[in-house]
C-alpha positions, 0 to 999 in steps of 0.5 A: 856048086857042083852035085858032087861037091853038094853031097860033100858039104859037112853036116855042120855047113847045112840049114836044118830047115833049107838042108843047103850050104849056110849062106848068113848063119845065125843063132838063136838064143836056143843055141841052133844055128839056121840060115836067115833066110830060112829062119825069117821065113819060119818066123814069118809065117807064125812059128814062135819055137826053134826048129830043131829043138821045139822049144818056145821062143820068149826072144826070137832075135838071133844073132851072127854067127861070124864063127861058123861063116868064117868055117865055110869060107875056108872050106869054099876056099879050099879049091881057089889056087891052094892045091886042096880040095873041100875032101880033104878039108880037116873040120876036126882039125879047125873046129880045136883050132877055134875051142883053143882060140876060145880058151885064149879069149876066155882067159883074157875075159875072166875077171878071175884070171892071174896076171900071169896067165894073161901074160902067157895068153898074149904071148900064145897069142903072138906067137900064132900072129907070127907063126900062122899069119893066116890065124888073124882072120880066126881071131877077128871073128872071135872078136880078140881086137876089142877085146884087146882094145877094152884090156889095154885102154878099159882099165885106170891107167895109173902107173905108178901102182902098176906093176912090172907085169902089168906093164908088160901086158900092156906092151904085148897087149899092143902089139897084139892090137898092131897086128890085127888092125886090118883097114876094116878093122879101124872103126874099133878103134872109136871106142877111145872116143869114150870119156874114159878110155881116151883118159886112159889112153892119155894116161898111158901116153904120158907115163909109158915106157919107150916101147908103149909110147911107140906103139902108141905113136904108131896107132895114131899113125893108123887112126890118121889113114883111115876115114873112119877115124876121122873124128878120132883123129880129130880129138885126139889131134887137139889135146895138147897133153898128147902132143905135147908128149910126141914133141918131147918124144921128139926132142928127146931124140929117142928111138921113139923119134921116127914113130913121134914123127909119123903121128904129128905128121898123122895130125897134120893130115888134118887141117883142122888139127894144125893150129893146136900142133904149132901151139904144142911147139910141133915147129920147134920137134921137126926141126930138131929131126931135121937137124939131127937127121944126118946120124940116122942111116934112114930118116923122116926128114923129108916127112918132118919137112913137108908137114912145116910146108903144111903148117907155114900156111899159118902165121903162128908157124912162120913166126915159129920157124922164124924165132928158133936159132937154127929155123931157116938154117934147117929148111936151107939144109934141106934144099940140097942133099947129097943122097937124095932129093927127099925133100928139096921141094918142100924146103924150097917152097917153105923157104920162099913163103918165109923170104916172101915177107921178110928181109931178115929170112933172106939175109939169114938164108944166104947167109947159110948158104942157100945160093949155093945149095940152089945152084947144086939142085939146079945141076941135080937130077930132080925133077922140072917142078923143083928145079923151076921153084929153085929158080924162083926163089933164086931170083926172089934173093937176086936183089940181096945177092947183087948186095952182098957181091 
């Protein structure tokens, strides 16, 4: 830093031991913020009373300061690219921001605190996310996410005795959730593990509304991509009780449908999850998408399709796909789509595991259709792999062909 800039540092920003720009702010139960370096230093060397105050220190451990580090940080930022400059960095101006911030979080805590201005807090809350984007950053470090997380999923969740607001709270609550999950932010998302909180998930699953139930898909869509959930996604992927509420999502064909889609598909992403996914009736929940997938004006049907491929190493999958009426029907549809090829390969593939060992898939298949579905990819613009398992499969079905000619 440069001398000019070192005589600018607020006075908030310097180590009353070191007198430099706090590098990790710490806070010791006296309430005086010093750098950790600077304090380990004055406690190693024998001093058991806090610097500034002299008071005697009965617990000398201290904890980050993630509120004052995050200060700093946008006082450092001020110069990279913004056109400001650390003089005209407005501390008053972020120091209210965060006693307001602090307000909201105490009415969130307080056990004393009505529904109703709960209610508003979550909508102060929203309204910050979608005016000032930069405003997550400050929420995050005042902890608001587990806090959220702990409101929405910390209480029984019996629905019948709630009340309209209270499920109101919980839609808001969520999307509040959605928005500061950042990818460093996942591992919160562990608390679920806890007995009673993954029962309280469940439990909102299953007796939510539409917009919980998608907010809730769209969570374990979340906990699915992040290796810091894994095991998360691992239980939660094996309780039938959920899935068997995302099928039904499904089935139901319901605006909840796309998100439904998104989490099975979150839960085949493990290998270890897919058994339990076929067992729930997955197989019978995408292929219903896939066959009602024309009326959208944008579909998962290529995601739907994929995850059969996925699941089609299994023998329980085959013999799924197999039984429902219109199975084969919805995989040979998919192998040729006139707006785009999303898809065509999976359906191929799929299509060539089920012919490989029975007969009566085959003749289903051509029954439905497939040759000249075949023919059309191979003159389409998809690409070498498609077009060579095209064939394959083409001449897997010569010998019935030549048959029925």
């Amino acid at each position: 830093m440069k001398e000019g800039e070192q005589m600018a540092i607020p006075h908030l920003f310097r180590c009353p031991i070191s007198l430099d720009l706090f590098q990790d702010p710490v806070t010791l139960s006296t309430g005086q913020t010093y750098d950790r370096s600077s304090i380990e230093k004055w406690l190693a060397a024998g001093n058991l009373t806090c610097p500034v105050t002299m008071q005697k220190l009965d617990d000398p451990s201290f904890v980050p300061n993630h509120t004052l580090r995050h200060l700093i940080n946008q006082w450092l930022q001020m110069d990279s690219g913004t056109g400001g400059s650390h003089h005209n960095f407005d501390l008053d101006n972020y120091l209210t921001k965060f006693d307001s911030l602090a307000v909201l979080k105490l009415n969130l805590e307080s056990p004393e605190t009505s529904m109703e201005t709960k209610l508003q807090t979550l909508e102060n809350i929203l309204l910050l996310l979608s005016q000032e984007p930069s405003s997550v950053s400050c929420l995050l470090q005042l902890r608001f996410l587990p806090l959220l997380l702990h409101q929405v999923f910390g209480k029984a969740a019996e629905f019948d005795k709630f009340s309209q607001e209270y499920v109101k709270f919980i839609q808001d609550g969520l999307s509040c959730v959605s928005r500061l999950l950042l990818p460093e932010q996942m591992e919160c998302l562990n608390m679920l593990l806890e007995e009673s909180k993954l029962k309280n998930f469940i439990s909102l699953f299953e007796q939510g509304n539409c917009i919980i139930k998608k907010s809730l898909c769209h969570l374990i869509d979340l906990i699915s991509s992040s290796a810091e959930t894994k095991d998360l996604c691992s239980q939660l992927g094996k309780n039938s009780r959920i899935l068997d509420v995302i099928v039904l999502i499904i089935l139901q064909d319901s605006e909840a449908s796309d998100p439904g889609i998104m989490a099975l598909s979150g839960f085949c992403s493990l290998e270890s999850n897919r058994e339990s996914v076929v067992r729930s009736g997955a197989i019978n929940g995408l292929i219903t998408y896939i066959l009602n997938a024309e009326r959208r004006e944008k579909s998962l049907a290529a995601v739907a399709m994929s995850r059969i491929e996925e699941l089609l190493v299994l023998e329980i999958a085959k013999e799924a796909v197999v039984k429902l009426p219109n199975g084969v029907q919805a995989l040979v549809k998919m192998v040729f789509r006139v707006s785009d090829h999303e898809g065509s390969e999976s359906a191929v593939n799929s299509l060539m595991i089920l012919c490989c060992d029975s007969l009566e898939v085959r003749e289903e298949a051509i029954g439905g259709g497939v040759l000249s579905q075949l023919l059309l990819l191979l003159q389409s613009q998809c690409g070498n792999r498609t077009k060579s398992m095209a064939n394959t499969l083409l001449k897997m079905l010569r010998s019935k062909w030549g048959e029925e000619s």
